[in-house]
C-alpha positions, 0 to 999 in steps of 0.5 A, a space after each residue: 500500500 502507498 500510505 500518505 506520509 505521516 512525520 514523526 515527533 522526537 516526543 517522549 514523555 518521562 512519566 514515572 520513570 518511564 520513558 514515553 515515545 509519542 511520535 503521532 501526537 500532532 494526530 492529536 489535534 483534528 483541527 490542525 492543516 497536517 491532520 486534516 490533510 492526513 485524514 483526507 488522504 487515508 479516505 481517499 486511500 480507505 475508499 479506493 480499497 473497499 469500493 473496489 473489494 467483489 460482491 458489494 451490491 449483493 451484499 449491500 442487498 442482503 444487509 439491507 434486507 436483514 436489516 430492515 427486519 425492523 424491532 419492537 420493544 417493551 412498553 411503558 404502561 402508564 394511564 391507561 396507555 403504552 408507549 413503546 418503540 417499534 421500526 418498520 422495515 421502510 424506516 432509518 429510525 425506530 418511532 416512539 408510539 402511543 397505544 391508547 387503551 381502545 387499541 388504536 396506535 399513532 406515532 409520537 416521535 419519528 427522529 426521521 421527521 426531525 431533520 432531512 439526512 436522518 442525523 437526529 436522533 431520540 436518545 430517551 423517553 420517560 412517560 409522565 405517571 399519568 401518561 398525558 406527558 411525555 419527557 424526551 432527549 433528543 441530539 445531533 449529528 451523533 454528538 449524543 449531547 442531549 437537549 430534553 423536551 416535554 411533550 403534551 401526549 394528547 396534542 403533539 405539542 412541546 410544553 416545556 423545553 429544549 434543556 441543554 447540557 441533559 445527556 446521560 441525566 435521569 429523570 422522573 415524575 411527581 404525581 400529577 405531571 407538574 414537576 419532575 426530578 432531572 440530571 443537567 450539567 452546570 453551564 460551561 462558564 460555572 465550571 473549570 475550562 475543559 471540564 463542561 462535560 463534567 459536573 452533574 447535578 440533580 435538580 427539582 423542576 416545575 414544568 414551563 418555568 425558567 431553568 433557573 428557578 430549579 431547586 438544586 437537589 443533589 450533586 453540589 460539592 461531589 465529585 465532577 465525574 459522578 452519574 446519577 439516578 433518581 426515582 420517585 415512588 409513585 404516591 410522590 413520597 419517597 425520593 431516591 437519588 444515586 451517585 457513581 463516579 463514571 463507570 466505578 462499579 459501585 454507588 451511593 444511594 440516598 432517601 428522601 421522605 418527600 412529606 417529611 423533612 425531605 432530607 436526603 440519608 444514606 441507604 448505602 455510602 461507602 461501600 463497594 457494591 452497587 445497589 438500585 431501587 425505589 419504593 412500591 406500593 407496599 410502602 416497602 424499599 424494593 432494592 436489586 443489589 450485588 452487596 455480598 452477593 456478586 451475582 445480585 439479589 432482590 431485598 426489601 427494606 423500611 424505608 425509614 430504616 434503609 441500612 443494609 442491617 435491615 435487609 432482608 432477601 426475597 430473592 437470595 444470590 443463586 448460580 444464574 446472574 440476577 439482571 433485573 426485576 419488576 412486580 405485579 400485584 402478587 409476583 416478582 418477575 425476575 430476569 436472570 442469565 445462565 452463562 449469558 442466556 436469558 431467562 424470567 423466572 415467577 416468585 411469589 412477592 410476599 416469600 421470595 418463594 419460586 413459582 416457575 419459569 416463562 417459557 422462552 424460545 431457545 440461546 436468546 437474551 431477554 429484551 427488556 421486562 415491563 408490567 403495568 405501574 398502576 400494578 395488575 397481573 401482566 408482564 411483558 418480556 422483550 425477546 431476541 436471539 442471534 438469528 430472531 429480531 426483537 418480539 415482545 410477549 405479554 405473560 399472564 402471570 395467574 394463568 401461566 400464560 405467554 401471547 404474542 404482543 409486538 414483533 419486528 416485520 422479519 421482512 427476510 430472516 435469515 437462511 439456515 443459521 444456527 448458533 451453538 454455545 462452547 466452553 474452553 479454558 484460558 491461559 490460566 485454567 479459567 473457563 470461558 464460554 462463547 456462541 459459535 454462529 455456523 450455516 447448518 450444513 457447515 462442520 469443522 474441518 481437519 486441523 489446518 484447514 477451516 472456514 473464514 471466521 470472525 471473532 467477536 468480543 468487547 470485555 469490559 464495564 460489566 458489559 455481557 453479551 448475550 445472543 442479539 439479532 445481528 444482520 452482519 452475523 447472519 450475512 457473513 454465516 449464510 456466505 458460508 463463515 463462522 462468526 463467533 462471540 466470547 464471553 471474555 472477563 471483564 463483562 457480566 455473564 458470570 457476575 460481578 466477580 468475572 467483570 473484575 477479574 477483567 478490569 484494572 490490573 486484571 485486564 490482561 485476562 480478557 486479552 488473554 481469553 481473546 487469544 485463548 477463544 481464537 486458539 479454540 476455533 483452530 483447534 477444533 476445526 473452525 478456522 486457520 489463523 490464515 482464515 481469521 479476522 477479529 472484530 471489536 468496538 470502543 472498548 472491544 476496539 482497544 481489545 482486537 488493538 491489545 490483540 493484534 500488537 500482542 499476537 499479531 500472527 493469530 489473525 489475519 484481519 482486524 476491523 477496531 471500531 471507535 476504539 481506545 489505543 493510546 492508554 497513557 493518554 486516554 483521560 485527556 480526552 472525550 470521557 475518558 476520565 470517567 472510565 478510569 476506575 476501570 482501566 487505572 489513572 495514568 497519574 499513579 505510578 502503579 496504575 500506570 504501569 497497568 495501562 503501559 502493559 498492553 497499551 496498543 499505541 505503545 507495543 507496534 513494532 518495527 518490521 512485524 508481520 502485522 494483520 490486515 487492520 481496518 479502523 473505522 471513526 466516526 467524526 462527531 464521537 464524543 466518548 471516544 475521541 478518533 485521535 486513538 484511530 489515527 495514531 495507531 494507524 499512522 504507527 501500524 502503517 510505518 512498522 508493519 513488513 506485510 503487504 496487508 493493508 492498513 486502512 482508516 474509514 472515516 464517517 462525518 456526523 456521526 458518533 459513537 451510538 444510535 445511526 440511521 439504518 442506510 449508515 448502519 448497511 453502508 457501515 456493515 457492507 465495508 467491514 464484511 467486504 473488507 473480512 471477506 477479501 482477506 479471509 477468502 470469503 466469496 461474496 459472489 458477483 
């Protein structure tokens, strides 16, 4: 490959005592005339590459089809109402609706309506307890920098709104719909420079007023990276408000008895566990916790009294993963994984005491889980599996019995694609599972030989990976690949003890479990090294980053999306010193040493035989600045002694989350058309 030039700086930072090269920092700055000059020749460089690989228009059909197979989800069922989303196969955008009791539907929020390229996007909903409002957040060109809005159900029309500086806030409503709690950042000019995308605070606000007649409720004089959460309990009494430093896993928990002195004390503060919850309407603190328990339990408690010393379990820590639970009149609908497959088990609410299990099709995940807030007798569970868009079911529960109550279009499934679910051992002993996605009539071959194959992992933040419908996976499977998903450490599939077995200086385990995955798929027949590609995004971008520095002769490609890759620098930039806690501070000389271990940008060395990389950044990203990108593929495309390419695809206004479809397809069409050419894969004429 010809690849544009790319100077290199005699920069080096002594840090700890240790010495560190820096030589593409000047791709740091996205502004300066050298980097935009660079960044326009790799698109040229990217697009005379991909636009040429065979099979494009077929497989941009295929994609397409699958694609728009649409997904529905779960309802908020409030006043007689369900608000819920639901994308039909013709839409870029799924579409908040509103289903009014006589069962007539009608569209609330179509993002697609909201501006002429499909760049905006709905970010969040929450439904007033009433139903005859509805709070939203919208945001641009994929900056995720969300502004909220309330709407006026009945009419359309906004009646409080745009609040700025609200992404990642929460929200909930008083009773009657005329004041709500919400998260805002403080104005840019009331904090530090530099640190606008910092310092939360939760506020108390009356509908249609000025913003600044809210009343400050918490978050003054905390840390500026905190997160919060806040619930009212529906008879407007109690109030709970949460605090977290970035992605820590671990939270304060306050109460707040609204008729009361409304004063704000402790339910947990100080402990390293995470707990969330509210109160119902039994007058009891209903709390789901992983306080002594790393797979997660369900407690009540007095609220008056709310203390871990007066919990006591209803649903105690079992060998499944506890993600979650709702009440109905007399049960608790608890959601839970067996090594990353969904479940929804039946307890009676008074005893905690077993009553059954939902009959669920299948290796799926369970899709979110809502029943109805004025309390009844109905759960609705949202479905999917690797091969089956998004469903919804609505569970009676006195009767036992599951109907059908929404489902994506499915305009073209998938063609004989099956999934099966392995475990292997890593480096140090540890079992580890993963899905294997095949076409049915495909088996594994005699060592050395194998199928093109795609690795999947991501191996971080608590974050599990369950069975989901994946059109990229059922395109590339029903071409006759393998495609292949490892529940590495550093997720939840096994509870919170398997997320810090992979977090801090435990991180080398999920890079470890990645090569030992791709080490199982050659030793049981499913690939060759040759025939190997690994795939992963933000943080799963910084692990095929580690693992393609690390062991760069057990893969033939790698596609790194949005990814972290200079660790050393990372909480300098978009929200990355919110994610420290997970990774470790580059200003502890410990930690440090930590980050400098498998830092991607740190360990490309000169005249190695590297994979085929394909980056791809998104221009309006602001969690993970696309600098990582460009850096490390400045420094792969001067070391590397292969003849595989080294390409940056680059997209404007677009971020790090929700896209149209049509940017989806055209995203999916250059990573399975670059997998395909350099694992052999025939995607036909």
């Amino acid at each position: 490959m010809d690849y544009p030039p790319a100077h290199r700086l005699d920069q080096v930072d002594v840090l700890h005592g240790h010495s560190v090269a820096d030589p593409y920092r000047w791709l740091e700055d996205p502004a300066a005339d050298d980097t935009q000059a660079w960044s326009r020749a790799q698109d040229t460089l990217a697009r005379g590459y991909l636009d040429t690989r065979p099979g494009r228009e077929r497989l941009r059909e295929r994609l397409s089809g699958l694609a728009r197979a649409g997904t529905v989800s779960v309802p908020a069922l409030r006043g007689g109402r369900a608000f819920w989303m639901r994308r039909d196969g013709d839409q870029e955008h799924a579409v908040l609706l509103v289903r009014e009791a006589d069962g007539t539907e009608r569209p609330l929020i179509d993002p697609s309506e909201l501006s002429d390229d499909d760049t905006v996007t709905l970010d969040g909903w929450v439904p007033s307890n009433e139903g005859d409002l509805l709070a939203y957040w919208l945001s641009e060109r994929g900056d995720e920098e969300a502004a909220l809005y309330v709407m006026d159900v009945a009419t359309g029309e906004v009646v409080d709104g745009p609040i700025p500086r609200t992404r990642y806030c929460p929200l909930a409503w008083l009773p009657g719909g005329r004041e709500l709690f919400y998260g805002r950042r403080l104005d840019a000019d009331q904090v530090p420079e530099g640190e606008d995308k910092f310092h939360r605070r939760v506020w108390r606000r009356t509908i249609g007023t000025p913003v600044e007649q809210d009343t400050l409720v918490f978050g003054e004089g905390r840390d500026k990276t905190e997160y919060h959460s806040v619930d009212v309990s529906a008879d407007g009494r109690w109030l709970m408000v949460g605090g977290s430093l970035g992605t820590a896993p671990r939270n304060d928990l306050y109460i707040a008895d609204l008729h009361g002195d409304g004063e704000l004390r402790p339910v947990q503060e100080g402990v390293d566990a995470q707990t969330w919850g509210g109160v119902e309407d039994d007058g009891k603190l209903w709390l789901h916790t992983n306080l002594d328990a790393s797979r997660f339990r369900v407690v009540v408690a007095d609220p008056a009294d709310p203390g871990p010393a007066g919990w006591t379990d209803v649903i105690a820590e079992s060998d499944a993963v506890l993600e979650g639970f709702r009440l109905t009149d007399d049960a608790v609908a608890a959601v839970t994984t067996s090594h990353a497959v969904g479940r929804v088990t039946m307890h009676d609410r008074a005893t905690g005491e077993r009553r059954g299990e939902v009959e669920l099709p299948g290796l799926g995940s369970v899709a979110g889980i809502s029943t109805r807030f004025e309390g009844g007798d109905e759960v609705w569970i949202g479905w999917t599996d690797f091969t089956t868009p998004p469903r919804v079911w609505r569970y009676v529960v006195s009767s036992g019995t599951r109907e059908l109550w929404a489902s994506a279009p499915g305009v073209s499934p998938p063609k004989g694609v099956v999934a099966r679910q392995d475990t292997y051992r890593s480096a140090d002993g540890t079992e580890v599972r993963m899905f294997i996605l095949h076409r049915e009539d495909l088996e594994p071959l005699n060592a050395g030989d194998g199928h093109p194959a795609i690795l999947y992992g991501y191996g971080g933040f608590g974050v599990p990976l369950g069975p989901a419908y994946n059109p990229l996976a059922c395109a590339w499977v029903e071409q006759g690949g393998v495609y292949a998903v490892a529940n590495l450490r550093g997720g939840s599939e096994e509870g919170e003890d398997w997320h810090r077995a992979g977090m801090r200086e435990h991180k080398q385990n999920v890079f470890d479990d990645f090569a030992a995955a791709a080490g199982y798929l050659v030793e049981q027949g499913w690939t060759t090294p040759e025939r190997l590609g690994i795939y992963g995004g933000s943080n799963g971008g910084l692990l095929v980053g580690a693992a393609l520095t690390q062991r760069p002769e057990l893969y033939q490609a790698v596609v790194c999306s949005a990814p972290l890759l200079d660790m050393v620098r990372y909480e300098r930039f978009g929200l990355g010193e919110t994610w420290n806690d997970e990774y470790g501070r580059a200003d502890d000389p410990v930690e440090l040493g930590w980050l400098l271990s498998y830092s991607p940008y740190h360990h490309v060395d000169e005249g190695v035989s590297y994979p085929a990389v394909l980056f791809t950044v998104f221009d309006s990203d602001t969690r993970v600045d696309p600098l990582h990108a460009r850096k490390l593929c400045a420094a792969l495309q001067a070391a590397t002694a292969s003849d595989r390419p080294v390409l940056l695809r680059r997209e404007v206004d677009v971020g790090h989350g929700a896209r149209s479809v049509s940017r989806t397809v055209e995203l999916n069409v250059d990573v399975v058309a670059f997998f395909a050419g350099q694992l052999g894969l025939d995607l036909g004429p």
